[in-house]
Kinemage of the C-alpha trace (Angstrom):
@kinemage 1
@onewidth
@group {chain A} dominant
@subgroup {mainchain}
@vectorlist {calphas} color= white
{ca unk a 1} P 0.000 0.000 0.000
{ca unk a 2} L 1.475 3.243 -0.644
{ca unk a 3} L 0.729 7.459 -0.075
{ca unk a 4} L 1.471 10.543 -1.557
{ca unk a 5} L 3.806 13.091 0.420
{ca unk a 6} L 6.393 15.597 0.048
{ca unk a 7} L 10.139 13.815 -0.018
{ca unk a 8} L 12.686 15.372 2.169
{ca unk a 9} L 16.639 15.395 1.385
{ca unk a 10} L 17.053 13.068 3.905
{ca unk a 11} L 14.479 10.614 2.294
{ca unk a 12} L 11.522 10.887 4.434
{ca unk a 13} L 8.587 12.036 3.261
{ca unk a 14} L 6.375 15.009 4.447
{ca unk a 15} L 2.147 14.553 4.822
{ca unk a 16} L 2.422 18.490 5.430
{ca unk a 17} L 4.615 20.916 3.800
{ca unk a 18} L 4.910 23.970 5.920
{ca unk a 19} L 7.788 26.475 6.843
{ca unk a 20} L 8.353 26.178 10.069
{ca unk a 21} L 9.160 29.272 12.554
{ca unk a 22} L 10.531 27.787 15.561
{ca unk a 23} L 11.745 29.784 18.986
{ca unk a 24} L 14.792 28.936 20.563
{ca unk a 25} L 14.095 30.375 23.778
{ca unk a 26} L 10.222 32.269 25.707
{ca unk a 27} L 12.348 35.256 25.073
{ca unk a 28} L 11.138 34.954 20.912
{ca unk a 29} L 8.049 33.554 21.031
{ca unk a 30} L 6.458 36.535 20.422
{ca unk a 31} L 8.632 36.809 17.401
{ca unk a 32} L 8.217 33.729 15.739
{ca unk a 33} L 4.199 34.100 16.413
{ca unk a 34} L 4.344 37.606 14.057
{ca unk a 35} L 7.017 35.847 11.274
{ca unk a 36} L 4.760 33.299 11.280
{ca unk a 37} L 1.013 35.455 11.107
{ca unk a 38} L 2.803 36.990 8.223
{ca unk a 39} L 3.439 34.522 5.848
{ca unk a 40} L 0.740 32.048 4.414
{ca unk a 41} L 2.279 28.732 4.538
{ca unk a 42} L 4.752 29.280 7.811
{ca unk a 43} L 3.292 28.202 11.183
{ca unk a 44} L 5.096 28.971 14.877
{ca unk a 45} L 6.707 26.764 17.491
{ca unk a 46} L 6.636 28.234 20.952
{ca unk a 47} L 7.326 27.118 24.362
{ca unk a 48} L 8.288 28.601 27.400
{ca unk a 49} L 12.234 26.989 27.918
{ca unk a 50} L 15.519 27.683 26.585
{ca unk a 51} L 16.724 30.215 29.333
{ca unk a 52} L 17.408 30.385 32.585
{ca unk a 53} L 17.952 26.663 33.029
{ca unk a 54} L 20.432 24.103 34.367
{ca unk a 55} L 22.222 22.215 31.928
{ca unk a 56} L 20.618 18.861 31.402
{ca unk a 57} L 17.512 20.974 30.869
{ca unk a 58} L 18.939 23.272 28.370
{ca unk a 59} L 20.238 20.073 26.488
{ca unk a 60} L 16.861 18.557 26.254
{ca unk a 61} L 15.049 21.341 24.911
{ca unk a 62} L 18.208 22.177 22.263
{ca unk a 63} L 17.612 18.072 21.258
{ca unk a 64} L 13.819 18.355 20.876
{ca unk a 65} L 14.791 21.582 19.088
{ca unk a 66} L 16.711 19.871 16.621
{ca unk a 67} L 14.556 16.967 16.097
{ca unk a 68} L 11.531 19.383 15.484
{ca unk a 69} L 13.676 20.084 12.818
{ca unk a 70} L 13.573 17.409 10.758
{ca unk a 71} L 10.288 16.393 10.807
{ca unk a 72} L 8.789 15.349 7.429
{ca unk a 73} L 6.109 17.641 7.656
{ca unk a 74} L 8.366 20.733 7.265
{ca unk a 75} L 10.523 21.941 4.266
{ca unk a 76} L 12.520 24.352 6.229
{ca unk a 77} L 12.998 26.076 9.233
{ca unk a 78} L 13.610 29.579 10.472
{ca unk a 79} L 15.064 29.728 14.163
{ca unk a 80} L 14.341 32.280 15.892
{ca unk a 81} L 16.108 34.106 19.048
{ca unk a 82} L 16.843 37.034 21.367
{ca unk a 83} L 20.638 36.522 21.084
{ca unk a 84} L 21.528 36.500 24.347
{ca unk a 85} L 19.805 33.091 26.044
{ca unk a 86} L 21.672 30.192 27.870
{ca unk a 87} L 21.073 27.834 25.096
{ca unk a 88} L 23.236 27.581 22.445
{ca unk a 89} L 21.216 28.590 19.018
{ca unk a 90} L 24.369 28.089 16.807
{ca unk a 91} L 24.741 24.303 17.521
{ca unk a 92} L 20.958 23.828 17.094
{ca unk a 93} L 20.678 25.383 13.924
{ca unk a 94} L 24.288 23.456 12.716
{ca unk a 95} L 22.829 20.414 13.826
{ca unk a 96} L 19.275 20.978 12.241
{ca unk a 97} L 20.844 21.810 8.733
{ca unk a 98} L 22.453 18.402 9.090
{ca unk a 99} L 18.448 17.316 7.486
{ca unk a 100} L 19.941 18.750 4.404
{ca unk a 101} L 16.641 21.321 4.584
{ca unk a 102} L 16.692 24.530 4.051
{ca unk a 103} L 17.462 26.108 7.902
{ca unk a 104} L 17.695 29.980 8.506
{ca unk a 105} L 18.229 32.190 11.484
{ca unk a 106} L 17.139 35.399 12.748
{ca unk a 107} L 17.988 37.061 16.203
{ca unk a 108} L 16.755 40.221 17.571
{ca unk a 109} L 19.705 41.178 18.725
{ca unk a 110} L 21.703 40.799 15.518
{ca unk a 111} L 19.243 42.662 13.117
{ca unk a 112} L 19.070 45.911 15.313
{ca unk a 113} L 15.372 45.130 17.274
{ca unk a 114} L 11.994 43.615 16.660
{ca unk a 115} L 11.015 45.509 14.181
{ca unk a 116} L 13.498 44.383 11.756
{ca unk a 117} L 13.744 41.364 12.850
{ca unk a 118} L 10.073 41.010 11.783
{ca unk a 119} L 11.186 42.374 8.669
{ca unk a 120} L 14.076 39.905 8.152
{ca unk a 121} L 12.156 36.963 9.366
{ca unk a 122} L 9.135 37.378 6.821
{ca unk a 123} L 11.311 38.423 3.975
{ca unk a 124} L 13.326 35.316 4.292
{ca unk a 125} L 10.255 33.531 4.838
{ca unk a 126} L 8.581 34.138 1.765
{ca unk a 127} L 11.782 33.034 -0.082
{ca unk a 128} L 11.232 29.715 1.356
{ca unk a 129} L 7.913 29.031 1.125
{ca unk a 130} L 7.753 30.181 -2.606
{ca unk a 131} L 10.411 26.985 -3.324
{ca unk a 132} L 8.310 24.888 -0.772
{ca unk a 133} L 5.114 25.722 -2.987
{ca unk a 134} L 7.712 24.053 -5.892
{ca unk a 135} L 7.466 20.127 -4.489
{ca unk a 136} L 5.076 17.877 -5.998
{ca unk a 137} L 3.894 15.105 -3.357
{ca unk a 138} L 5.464 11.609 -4.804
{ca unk a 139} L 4.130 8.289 -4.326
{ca unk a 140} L 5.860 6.188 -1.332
{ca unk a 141} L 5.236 2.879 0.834
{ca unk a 142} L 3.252 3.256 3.728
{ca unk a 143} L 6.077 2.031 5.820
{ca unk a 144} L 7.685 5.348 5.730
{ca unk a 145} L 4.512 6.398 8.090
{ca unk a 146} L 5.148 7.640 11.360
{ca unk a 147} L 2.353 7.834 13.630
{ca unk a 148} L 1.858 8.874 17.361
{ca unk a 149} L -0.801 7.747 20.184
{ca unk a 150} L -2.356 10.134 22.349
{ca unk a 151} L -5.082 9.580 24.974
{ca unk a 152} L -6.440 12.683 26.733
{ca unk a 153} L -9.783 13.289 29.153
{ca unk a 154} L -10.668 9.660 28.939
{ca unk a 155} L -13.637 7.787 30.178
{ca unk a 156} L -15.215 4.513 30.489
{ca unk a 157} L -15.715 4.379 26.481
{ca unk a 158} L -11.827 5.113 25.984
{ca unk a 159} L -10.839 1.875 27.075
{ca unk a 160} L -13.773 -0.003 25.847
{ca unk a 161} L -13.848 0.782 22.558
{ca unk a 162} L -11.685 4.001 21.316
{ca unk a 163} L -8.270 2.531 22.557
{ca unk a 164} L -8.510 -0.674 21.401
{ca unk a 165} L -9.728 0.387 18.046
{ca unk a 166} L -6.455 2.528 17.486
{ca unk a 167} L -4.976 -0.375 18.917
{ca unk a 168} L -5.590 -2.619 15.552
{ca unk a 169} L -4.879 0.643 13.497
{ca unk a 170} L -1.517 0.487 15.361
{ca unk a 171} L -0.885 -3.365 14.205
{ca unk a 172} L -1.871 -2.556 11.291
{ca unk a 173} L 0.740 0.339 10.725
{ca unk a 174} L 3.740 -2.282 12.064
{ca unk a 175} L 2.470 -4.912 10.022
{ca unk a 176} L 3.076 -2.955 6.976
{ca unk a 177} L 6.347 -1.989 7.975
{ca unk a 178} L 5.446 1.293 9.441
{ca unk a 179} L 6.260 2.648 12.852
{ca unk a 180} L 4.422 3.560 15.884
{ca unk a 181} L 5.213 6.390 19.038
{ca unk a 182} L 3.552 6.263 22.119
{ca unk a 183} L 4.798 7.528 26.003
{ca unk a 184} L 2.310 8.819 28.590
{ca unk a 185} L 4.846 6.919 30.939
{ca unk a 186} L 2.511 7.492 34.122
{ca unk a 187} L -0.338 6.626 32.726
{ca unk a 188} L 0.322 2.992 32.868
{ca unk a 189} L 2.394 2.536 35.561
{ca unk a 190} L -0.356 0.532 37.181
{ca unk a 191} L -0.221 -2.076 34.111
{ca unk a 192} L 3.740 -2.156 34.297
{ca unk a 193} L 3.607 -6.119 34.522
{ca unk a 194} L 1.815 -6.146 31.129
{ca unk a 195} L 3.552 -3.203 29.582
{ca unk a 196} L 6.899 -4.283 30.690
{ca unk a 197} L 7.098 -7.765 28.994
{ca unk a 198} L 6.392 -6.481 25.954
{ca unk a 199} L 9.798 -5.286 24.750
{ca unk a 200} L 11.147 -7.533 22.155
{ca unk a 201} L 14.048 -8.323 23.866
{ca unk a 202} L 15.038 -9.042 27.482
{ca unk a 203} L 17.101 -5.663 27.798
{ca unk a 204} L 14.228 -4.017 25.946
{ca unk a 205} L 11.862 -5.313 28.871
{ca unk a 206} L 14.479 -3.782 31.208
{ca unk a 207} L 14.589 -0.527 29.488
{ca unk a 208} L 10.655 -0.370 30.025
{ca unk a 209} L 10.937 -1.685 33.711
{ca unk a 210} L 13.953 1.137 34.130
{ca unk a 211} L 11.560 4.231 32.747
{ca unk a 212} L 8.468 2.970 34.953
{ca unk a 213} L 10.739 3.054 38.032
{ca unk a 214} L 12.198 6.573 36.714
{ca unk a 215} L 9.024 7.999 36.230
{ca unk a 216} L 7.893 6.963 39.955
{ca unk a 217} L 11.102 8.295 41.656
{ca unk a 218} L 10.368 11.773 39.873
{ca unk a 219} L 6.793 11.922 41.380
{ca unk a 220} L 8.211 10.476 44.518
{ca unk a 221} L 10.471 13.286 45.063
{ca unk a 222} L 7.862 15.855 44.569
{ca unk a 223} L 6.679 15.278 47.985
{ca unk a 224} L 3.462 14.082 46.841
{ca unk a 225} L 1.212 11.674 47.324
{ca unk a 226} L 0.960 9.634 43.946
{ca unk a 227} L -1.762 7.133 44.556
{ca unk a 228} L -3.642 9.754 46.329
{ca unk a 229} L -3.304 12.321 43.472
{ca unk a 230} L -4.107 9.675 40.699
{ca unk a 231} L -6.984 8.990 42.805
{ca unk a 232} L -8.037 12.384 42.477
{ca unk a 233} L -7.887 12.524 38.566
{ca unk a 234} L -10.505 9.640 38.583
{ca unk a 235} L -14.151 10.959 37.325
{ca unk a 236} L -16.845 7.882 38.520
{ca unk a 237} L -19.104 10.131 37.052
{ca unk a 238} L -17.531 9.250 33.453
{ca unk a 239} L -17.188 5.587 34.757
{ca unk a 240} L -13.352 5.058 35.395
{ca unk a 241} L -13.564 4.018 38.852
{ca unk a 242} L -9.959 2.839 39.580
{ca unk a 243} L -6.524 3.836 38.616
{ca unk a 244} L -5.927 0.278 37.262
{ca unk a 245} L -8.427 0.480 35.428
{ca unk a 246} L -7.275 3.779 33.763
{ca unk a 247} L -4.153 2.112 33.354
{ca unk a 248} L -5.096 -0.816 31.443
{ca unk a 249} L -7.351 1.079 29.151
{ca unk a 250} L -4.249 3.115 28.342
{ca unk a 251} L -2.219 0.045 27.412
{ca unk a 252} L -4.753 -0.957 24.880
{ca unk a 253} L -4.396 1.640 22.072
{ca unk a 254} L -0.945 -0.126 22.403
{ca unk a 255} L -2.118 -3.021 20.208
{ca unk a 256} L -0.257 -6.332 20.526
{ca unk a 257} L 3.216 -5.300 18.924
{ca unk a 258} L 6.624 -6.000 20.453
{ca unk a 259} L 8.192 -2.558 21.659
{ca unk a 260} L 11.367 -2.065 19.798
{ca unk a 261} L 13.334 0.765 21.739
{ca unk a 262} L 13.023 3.243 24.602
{ca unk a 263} L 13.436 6.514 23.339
{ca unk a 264} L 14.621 9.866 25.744
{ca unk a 265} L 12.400 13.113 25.585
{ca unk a 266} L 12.975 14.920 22.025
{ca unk a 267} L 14.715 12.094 20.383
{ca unk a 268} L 14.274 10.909 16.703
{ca unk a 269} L 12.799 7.498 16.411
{ca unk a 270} L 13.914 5.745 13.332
{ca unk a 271} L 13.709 2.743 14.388
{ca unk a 272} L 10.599 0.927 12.577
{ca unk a 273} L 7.821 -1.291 14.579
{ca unk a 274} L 6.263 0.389 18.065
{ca unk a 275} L 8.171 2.298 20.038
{ca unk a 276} L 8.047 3.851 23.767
{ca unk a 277} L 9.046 7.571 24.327
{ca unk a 278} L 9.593 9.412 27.765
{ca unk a 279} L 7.192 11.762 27.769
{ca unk a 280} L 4.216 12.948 30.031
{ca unk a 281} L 0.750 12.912 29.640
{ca unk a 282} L -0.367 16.375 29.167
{ca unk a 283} L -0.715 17.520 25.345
{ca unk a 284} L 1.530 20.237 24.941
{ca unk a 285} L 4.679 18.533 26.023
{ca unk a 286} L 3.689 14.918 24.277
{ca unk a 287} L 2.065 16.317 21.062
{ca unk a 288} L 6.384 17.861 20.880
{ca unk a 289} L 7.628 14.778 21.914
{ca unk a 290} L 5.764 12.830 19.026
{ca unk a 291} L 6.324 16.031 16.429
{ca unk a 292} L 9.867 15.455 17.686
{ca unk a 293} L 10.267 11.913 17.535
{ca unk a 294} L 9.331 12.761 13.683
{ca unk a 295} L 5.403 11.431 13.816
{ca unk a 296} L 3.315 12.511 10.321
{ca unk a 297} L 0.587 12.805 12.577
{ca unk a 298} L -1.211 11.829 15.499
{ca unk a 299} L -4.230 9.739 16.715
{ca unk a 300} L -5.885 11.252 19.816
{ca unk a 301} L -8.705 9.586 21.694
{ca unk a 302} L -10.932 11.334 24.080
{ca unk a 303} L -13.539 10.487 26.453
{ca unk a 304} L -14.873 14.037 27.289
{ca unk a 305} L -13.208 15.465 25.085
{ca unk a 306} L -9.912 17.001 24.166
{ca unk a 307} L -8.971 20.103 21.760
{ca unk a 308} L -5.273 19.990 21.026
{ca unk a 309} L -3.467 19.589 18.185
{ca unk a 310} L 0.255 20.798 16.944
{ca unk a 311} L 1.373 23.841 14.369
{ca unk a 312} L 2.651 21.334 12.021
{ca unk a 313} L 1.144 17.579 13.258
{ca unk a 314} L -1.654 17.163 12.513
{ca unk a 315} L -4.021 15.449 14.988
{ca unk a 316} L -6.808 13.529 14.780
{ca unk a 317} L -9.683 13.092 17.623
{ca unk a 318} L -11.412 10.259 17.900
{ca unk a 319} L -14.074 9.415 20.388
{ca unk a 320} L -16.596 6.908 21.447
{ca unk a 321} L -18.581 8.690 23.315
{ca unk a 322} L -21.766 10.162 21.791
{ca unk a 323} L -22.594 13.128 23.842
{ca unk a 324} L -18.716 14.516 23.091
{ca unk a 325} L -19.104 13.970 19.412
{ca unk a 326} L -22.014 16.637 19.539
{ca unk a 327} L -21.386 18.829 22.673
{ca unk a 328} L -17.452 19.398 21.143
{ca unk a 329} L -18.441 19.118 17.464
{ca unk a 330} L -16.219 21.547 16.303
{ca unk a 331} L -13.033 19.904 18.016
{ca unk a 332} L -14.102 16.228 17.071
{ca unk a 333} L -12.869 14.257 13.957
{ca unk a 334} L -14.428 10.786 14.172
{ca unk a 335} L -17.431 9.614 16.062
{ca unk a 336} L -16.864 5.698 16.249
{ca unk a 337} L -19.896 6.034 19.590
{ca unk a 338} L -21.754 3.195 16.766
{ca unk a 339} L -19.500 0.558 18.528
{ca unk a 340} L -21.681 1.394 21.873
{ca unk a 341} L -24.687 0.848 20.247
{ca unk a 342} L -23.619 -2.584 18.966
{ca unk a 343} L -23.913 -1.410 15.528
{ca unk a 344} L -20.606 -1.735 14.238
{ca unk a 345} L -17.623 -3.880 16.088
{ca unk a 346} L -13.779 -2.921 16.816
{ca unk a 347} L -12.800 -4.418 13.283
{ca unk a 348} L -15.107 -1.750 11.427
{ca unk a 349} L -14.316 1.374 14.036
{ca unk a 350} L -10.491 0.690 13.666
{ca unk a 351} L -11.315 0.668 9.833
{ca unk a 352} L -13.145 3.726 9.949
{ca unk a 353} L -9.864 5.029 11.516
{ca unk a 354} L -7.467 3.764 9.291
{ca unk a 355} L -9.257 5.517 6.418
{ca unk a 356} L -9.714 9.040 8.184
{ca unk a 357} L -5.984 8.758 8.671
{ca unk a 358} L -5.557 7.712 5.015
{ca unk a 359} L -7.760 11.061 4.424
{ca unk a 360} L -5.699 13.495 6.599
{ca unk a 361} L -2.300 12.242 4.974
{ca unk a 362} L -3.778 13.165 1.555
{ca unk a 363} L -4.605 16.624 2.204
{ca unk a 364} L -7.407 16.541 4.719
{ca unk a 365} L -7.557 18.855 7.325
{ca unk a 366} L -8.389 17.892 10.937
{ca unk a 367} L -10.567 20.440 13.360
{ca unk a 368} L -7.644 21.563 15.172
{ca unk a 369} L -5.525 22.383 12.017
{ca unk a 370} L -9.229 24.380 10.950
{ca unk a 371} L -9.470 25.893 14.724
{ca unk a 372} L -5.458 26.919 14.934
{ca unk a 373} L -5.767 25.340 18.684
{ca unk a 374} L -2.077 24.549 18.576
{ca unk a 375} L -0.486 28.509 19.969
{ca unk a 376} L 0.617 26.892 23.576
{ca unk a 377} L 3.001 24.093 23.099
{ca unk a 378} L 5.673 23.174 25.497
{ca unk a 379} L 8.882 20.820 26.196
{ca unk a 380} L 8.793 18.439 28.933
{ca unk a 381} L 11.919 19.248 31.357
{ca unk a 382} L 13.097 18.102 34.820
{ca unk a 383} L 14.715 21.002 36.645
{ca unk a 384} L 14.311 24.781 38.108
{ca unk a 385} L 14.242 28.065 35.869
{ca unk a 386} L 16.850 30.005 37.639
């Protein structure tokens, strides 16, 4: 089976082809956001790191940087900066123009101000995007697909029905040689003994088992109560009564795949099959990590419902749950709520799926790319802003 998308010098191949304005530190966000409103074709990156930061932090957020980079759905990339931030905007950019993409860079401080900068930044942008409007999408396996898992605001119907219908989406992707991204490391934590046998080999198992423990020693040290604040997050009025049972509803829109690797926080994953990222469960950090980890786009199931999507990912919302599909219409992609009223069964919901997805790679455009809900992003770090 095969798609049509935009080929990349490094041989991937794009379901998007945007410019991409991307901040290097809070301190340009506000730049990128006007480069970007300027130009029809460039969208904005912005998050709230990239100063003020220890070390291990700042080299997260210039990784996740990078990788943003290269994702498929982006021809080239303008970086963006005040000039003067802890992180070190040279070695990004060198790094990102390793892609072989066009990569430019434009700092307040060097052009004189924001108002040139502005200037600079949309002037260069329209160069790029003119060439960008050049590409012709190609035809090319669908095992070049990259695709990322999201749950958010689920509910009794998530697990049920809407998770395990991505799930056989998600075989389906690895059966045709494609790859798979998922993470929302504390969301199972309470199926570890069924998540963590599922690496594909025994040190993969350990890497799993490793990240679980990780993940509880960071909540741990926040002086909290974990079990007590999971408990909290549980809604009996939407019918998830326990944390386990959260837990194991999550580890169904897993599928049945063996997990290949164990990826950090804003790496690349090029490895093909399904593969487990670092990365928490709220959107605007994981919808980066999964733009980051180079993801065409993203399946996101909802209970209640969820609005999110990502400047250049585009992401699909699915839900089971009837009243969501018409109370959050607009934010809504695919109502599979026929499964709960035994008209249709997981084979012809996940099928339903797979063909919206087909859809969006081809051109179609999902609410949140129609809404623009995608301004607040973030990257997922450990430490203090200074």
């Amino acid at each position: 089976m095969s798609f049509y998308g935009f080929k990349r010098p490094d041989n991937s191949v794009g379901i998007r082809n945007y410019l991409g304005i991307i901040s290097c530190s809070v301190c340009a966000n506000e730049l990128a956001v006007r480069i970007a409103n300027s130009l029809n074709g460039a969208v904005a990156f912005t998050h709230n790191q990239g100063c003020c930061q220890l070390n291990e932090d700042l080299k997260i957020v210039a990784r996740t940087l990078i990788s943003l980079a290269y994702n498929p759905n982006l021809y080239g990339v303008i970086f963006v900066s005040l000039g003067c931030e802890n992180i070190d905007v040279d070695n990004i950019v060198y790094h990102a123009r390793q892609s072989g993409k066009p990569i430019g860079l434009i700092s307040i401080w060097a052009e004189g101000g924001l108002t040139l900068s502005i200037s600079q930044g949309v002037f260069l942008g329209q160069k790029m995007i003119r060439d960008a409007s050049g590409i012709k999408r190609v035809e090319t396996s669908i095992s070049d697909l990259v695709i990322g898992l999201k749950c958010g605001a689920s509910d009794s119907t998530s697990g049920l029905i809407t998770n395990p219908s991505i799930g056989i989406v998600s075989d389906k992707v690895v059966e045709r040689g494609g790859t798979i991204v998922f993470g929302e490391v504390s969301e199972f934590i309470y199926a570890e003994n069924l998540i963590s046998k599922r690496g594909e080999t025994d040190d993969v198992c350990e890497e799993v088992r490793k990240l679980i423990v990780q993940t509880k020693d960071r909540i741990n040290k926040s002086d909290d109560n974990y079990i007590k604040d999971q408990k909290a997050l549980i809604n009996y009025n939407i019918g998830l009564t326990t944390i386990e049972e959260r837990a194991l509803g999550f580890v169904s829109k897993c599928g049945n795949q063996k997990i290949k690797k164990v990826h950090r926080y804003g790496e690349r994953v090029t490895e093909k099959g399904l593969n487990l990222m670092d990365f928490p469960g709220r959107e605007p950090e994981a919808l980066t990590a999964l733009a980051a980890a180079g993801c065409h786009l993203v399946l996101l199931t909802t209970g209640i419902g969820d609005p999110h999507g990502f400047p250049f990912v585009p992401v699909i919302k699915i839900t089971s749950n009837e009243e969501t599909a018409h109370r959050l219409e607009d934010c809504i992609d695919l109502d599979i709520s026929y499964v709960t009223e035994g008209l249709f069964d997981l084979n012809q919901s996940s099928k339903l799926i797979y063909e919206e997805m087909i859809n969006v790679i081809h051109g179609k455009m999902t609410k949140s790319e129609i809404n623009r809900y995608h301004t607040f992003m973030g990257i997922s770090t450990n430490g203090l802003v200074v």
